[in-house]
Residue, then its C-alpha position, 0 to 999 in steps of 0.5 A: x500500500x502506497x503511503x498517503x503522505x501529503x503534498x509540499x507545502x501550498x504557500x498561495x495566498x488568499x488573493x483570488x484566483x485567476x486562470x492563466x496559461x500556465x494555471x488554467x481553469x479546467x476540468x481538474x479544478x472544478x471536480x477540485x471544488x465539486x469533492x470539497x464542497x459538495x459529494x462530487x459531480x456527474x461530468x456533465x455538471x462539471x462541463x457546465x460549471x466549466x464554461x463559468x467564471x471560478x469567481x461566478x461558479x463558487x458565488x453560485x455554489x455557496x448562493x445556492x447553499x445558502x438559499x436552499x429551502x430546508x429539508x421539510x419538517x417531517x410529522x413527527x419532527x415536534x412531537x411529545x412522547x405523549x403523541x405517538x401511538x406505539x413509542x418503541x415501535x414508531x421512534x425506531x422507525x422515524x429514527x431509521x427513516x430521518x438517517x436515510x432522509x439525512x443520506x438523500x440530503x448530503x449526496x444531493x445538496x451540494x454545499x449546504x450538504x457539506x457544510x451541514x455534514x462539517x457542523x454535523x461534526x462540530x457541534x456534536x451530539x449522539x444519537x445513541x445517548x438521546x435515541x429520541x426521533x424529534x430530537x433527531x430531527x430538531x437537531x439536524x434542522x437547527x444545523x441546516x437553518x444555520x449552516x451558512x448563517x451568522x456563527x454567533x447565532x448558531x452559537x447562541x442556538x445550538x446551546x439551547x436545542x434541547x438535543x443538546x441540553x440532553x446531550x450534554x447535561x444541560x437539562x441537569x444543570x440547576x441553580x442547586x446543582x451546576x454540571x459543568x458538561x456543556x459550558x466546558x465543551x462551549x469553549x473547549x470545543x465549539x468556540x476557542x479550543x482547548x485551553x486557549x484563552x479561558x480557565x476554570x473558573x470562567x467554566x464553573x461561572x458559564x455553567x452557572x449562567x446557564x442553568x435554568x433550561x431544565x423543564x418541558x411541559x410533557x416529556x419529549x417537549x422542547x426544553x424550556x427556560x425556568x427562572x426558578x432553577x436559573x441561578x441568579x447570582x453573580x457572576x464573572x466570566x472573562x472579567x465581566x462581572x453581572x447577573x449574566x443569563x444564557x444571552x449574555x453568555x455568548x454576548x460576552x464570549x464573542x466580546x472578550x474572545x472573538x478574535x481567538x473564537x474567530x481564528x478557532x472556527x476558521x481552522x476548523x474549517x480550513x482542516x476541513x475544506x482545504x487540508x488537514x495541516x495548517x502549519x505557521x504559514x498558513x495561519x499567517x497568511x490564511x487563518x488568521x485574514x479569514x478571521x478577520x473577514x468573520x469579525x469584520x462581517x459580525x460573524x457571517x459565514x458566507x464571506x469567510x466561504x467565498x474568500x476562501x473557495x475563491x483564493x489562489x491557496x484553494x486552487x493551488x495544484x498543492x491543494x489537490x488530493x490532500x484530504x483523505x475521503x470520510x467512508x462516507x466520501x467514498x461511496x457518495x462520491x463515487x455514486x455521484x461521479x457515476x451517476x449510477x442507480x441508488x435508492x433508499x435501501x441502498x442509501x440504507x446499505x451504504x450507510x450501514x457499512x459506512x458505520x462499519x468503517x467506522x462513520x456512523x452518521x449521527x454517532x461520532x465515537x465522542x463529543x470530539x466528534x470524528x477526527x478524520x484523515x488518517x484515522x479513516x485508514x487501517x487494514x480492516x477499514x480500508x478493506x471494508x471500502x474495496x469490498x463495499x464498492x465491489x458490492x455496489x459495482x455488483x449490484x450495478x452489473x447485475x441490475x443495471x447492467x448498461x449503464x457501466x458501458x454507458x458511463x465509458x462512453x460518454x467519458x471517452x465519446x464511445x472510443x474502443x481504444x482500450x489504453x484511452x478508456x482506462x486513462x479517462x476512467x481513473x482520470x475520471x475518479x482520481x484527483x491527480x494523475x496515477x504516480x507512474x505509467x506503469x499504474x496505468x499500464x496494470x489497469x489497462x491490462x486489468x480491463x483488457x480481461x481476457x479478450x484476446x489481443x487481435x481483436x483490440x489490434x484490428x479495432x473490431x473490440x468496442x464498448x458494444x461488446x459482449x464482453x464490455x460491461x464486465x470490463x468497465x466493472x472490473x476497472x471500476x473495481x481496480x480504480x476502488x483499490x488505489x491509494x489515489x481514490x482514497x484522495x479527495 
C-alpha cells in the first residue's frame, strides 16, 4: 500500500484566483471544488460549471447553499412522547427513516450538504445517548437553518436545542446543582479550543449562567427556560462581572474572545475544506485574514466561504488530493461521479457499512466528534471500502447492467481504444494523475480481461461488446483499490 503522505507545502495566498496559461481553469479544478464542497459531480455538471467564471461558479455554489429551502419538517419532527401511538415501535422507525432522509440530503445538496455534514461534526451530539426521533430531527434542522448563517447565532442556538441540553447535561444543570458538561465543551470545543484563552473558573461561572433550561411541559417537549432553577447570582466570566443569563453568555464570549473564537472556527474549517495541516504559514497568511473577514462581517459565514473557495491557496495544484475521503466520501462520491442507480435501501446499505468503517452518521465515537484523515485508514477499514464498492459495482452489473458501458462512453465519446478508456476512467475518479505509467499500464491490462489481443489490434473490440460491461466493472473495481481514490 502506497503511503498517503501529503503534498509540499501550498504557500498561495488568499488573493483570488485567476486562470492563466500556465494555471488554467479546467476540468481538474472544478471536480477540485465539486469533492470539497459538495459529494462530487456527474461530468456533465462539471462541463457546465466549466464554461463559468471560478469567481461566478463558487458565488453560485455557496448562493445556492445558502438559499436552499430546508429539508421539510417531517410529522413527527415536534412531537411529545405523549403523541405517538406505539413509542418503541414508531421512534425506531422515524429514527431509521430521518438517517436515510439525512443520506438523500448530503449526496444531493451540494454545499449546504457539506457544510451541514462539517457542523454535523462540530457541534456534536449522539444519537445513541438521546435515541429520541424529534430530537433527531430538531437537531439536524437547527444545523441546516444555520449552516451558512451568522456563527454567533448558531452559537447562541445550538446551546439551547434541547438535543443538546440532553446531550450534554444541560437539562441537569440547576441553580442547586451546576454540571459543568456543556459550558466546558462551549469553549473547549465549539468556540476557542482547548485551553486557549479561558480557565476554570470562567467554566464553573458559564455553567452557572446557564442553568435554568431544565423543564418541558410533557416529556419529549422542547426544553424550556425556568427562572426558578436559573441561578441568579453573580457572576464573572472573562472579567465581566453581572447577573449574566444564557444571552449574555455568548454576548460576552464573542466580546472578550472573538478574535481567538474567530481564528478557532476558521481552522476548523480550513482542516476541513482545504487540508488537514495548517502549519505557521498558513495561519499567517490564511487563518488568521479569514478571521478577520468573520469579525469584520459580525460573524457571517458566507464571506469567510467565498474568500476562501475563491483564493489562489484553494486552487493551488498543492491543494489537490490532500484530504483523505470520510467512508462516507467514498461511496457518495463515487455514486455521484457515476451517476449510477441508488435508492433508499441502498442509501440504507451504504450507510450501514459506512458505520462499519467506522462513520456512523449521527454517532461520532465522542463529543470530539470524528477526527478524520488518517484515522479513516487501517487494514480492516480500508478493506471494508474495496469490498463495499465491489458490492455496489455488483449490484450495478447485475441490475443495471448498461449503464457501466454507458458511463465509458460518454467519458471517452464511445472510443474502443482500450489504453484511452482506462486513462479517462481513473482520470475520471482520481484527483491527480496515477504516480507512474506503469499504474496505468496494470489497469489497462486489468480491463483488457481476457479478450484476446487481435481483436483490440484490428479495432473490431468496442464498448458494444459482449464482453464490455464486465470490463468497465472490473476497472471500476481496480480504480476502488488505489491509494489515489482514497484522495479527495
Amino acid at each position: 500500500m502506497e503511503s498517503f503522505a501529503p503534498s509540499p507545502c501550498n504557500t498561495s495566498t488568499l488573493a483570488p484566483y485567476i486562470p492563466s496559461a500556465g494555471d488554467p481553469w479546467n476540468v481538474s479544478k472544478v471536480k477540485h471544488v465539486y469533492r470539497r464542497l459538495g459529494f462530487s459531480a456527474s461530468q456533465a455538471t462539471v462541463d457546465t460549471a466549466l464554461g463559468l467564471s471560478p469567481s461566478l461558479f463558487i458565488d453560485q455554489l455557496v448562493d445556492n447553499a445558502f438559499s436552499l429551502p430546508l429539508t421539510p419538517t417531517p410529522f413527527w419532527g415536534n412531537y411529545s412522547v405523549p403523541d405517538f401511538t406505539d413509542y418503541e415501535t414508531e421512534n425506531q422507525q422515524y429514527i431509521f427513516d430521518w438517517r436515510i432522509q439525512t443520506g438523500n440530503d448530503l449526496i444531493t445538496e451540494d454545499l449546504r450538504g457539506r457544510i451541514t455534514f462539517f457542523w454535523m461534526n462540530h457541534f456534536v451530539t449522539e444519537l445513541e445517548t438521546y435515541f429520541y426521533s424529534p430530537y433527531l430531527f430538531q437537531y439536524y434542522n437547527i444545523l441546516q437553518t444555520h449552516a451558512l448563517g451568522n456563527y454567533k447565532d448558531f452559537v447562541n442556538a445550538i446551546g439551547i436545542n434541547s438535543t443538546m441540553l440532553i446531550y450534554l447535561n444541560g437539562f441537569q444543570n440547576t441553580n442547586n446543582s451546576p454540571n459543568e458538561n456543556y459550558a466546558r465543551e462551549l469553549y473547549e470545543l465549539f468556540t476557542l479550543g482547548e485551553g486557549n484563552g479561558y480557565n476554570e473558573t470562567d467554566i464553573t461561572e458559564t455553567a452557572r449562567a446557564l442553568t435554568g433550561y431544565n423543564h418541558w411541559t410533557e416529556a419529549g417537549a422542547p426544553i424550556y427556560f425556568d427562572v426558578i432553577t436559573h441561578d441568579q447570582g453573580s457572576k464573572t466570566i472573562f472579567n465581566q462581572t453581572g447577573n449574566w443569563g444564557y444571552s449574555d453568555v455568548i454576548d460576552i464570549l464573542f466580546q472578550e474572545r472573538g478574535l481567538a473564537l474567530a481564528e478557532y472556527i476558521c481552522t476548523k474549517l480550513y482542516k476541513f475544506f482545504v487540508s488537514p495541516t495548517v502549519d505557521l504559514l498558513v495561519t499567517q497568511d490564511i487563518i488568521q485574514p479569514l478571521a478577520q473577514t468573520l469579525i469584520a462581517s459580525n460573524y457571517e459565514i458566507v464571506p469567510v466561504l467565498k474568500e476562501l473557495f475563491k483564493s489562489e491557496h484553494f486552487f493551488d495544484e498543492r491543494a489537490l488530493g490532500v484530504v483523505i475521503k470520510s467512508p462516507v466520501d467514498a461511496i457518495f462520491n463515487f455514486v455521484n461521479e457515476t451517476t449510477f442507480f441508488y435508492n433508499n435501501t441502498i442509501i440504507e446499505a451504504f450507510l450501514y457499512y459506512a458505520s462499519l468503517m467506522g462513520q456512523e452518521i449521527y454517532d461520532p465515537p465522542d463529543v470530539s466528534g470524528w477526527q478524520r484523515d488518517e484515522d479513516w485508514i487501517s487494514t480492516s477499514t480500508l478493506t471494508g471500502r474495496w469490498q463495499l464498492m465491489e458490492l455496489y459495482v455488483d449490484f450495478i452489473f447485475n441490475e443495471h447492467e448498461f449503464t457501466l458501458t454507458d458511463l465509458a462512453r460518454d467519458l471517452t465519446n464511445d472510443s474502443n481504444d482500450p489504453e484511452f478508456i482506462t486513462r479517462v476512467l481513473i482520470d475520471h475518479f482520481v484527483s491527480k494523475e496515477l504516480h507512474t505509467p506503469e499504474d496505468y499500464i496494470t489497469a489497462t491490462d486489468i480491463f483488457k480481461w481476457d479478450v484476446p489481443q487481435n481483436y483490440y489490434d484490428d479495432g473490431s473490440w468496442n464498448l458494444s461488446w459482449s464482453t464490455a460491461t464486465y470490463q468497465v466493472a472490473l476497472l471500476l473495481k481496480h480504480i476502488a483499490r488505489m491509494p489515489e481514490f482514497q484522495l479527495k
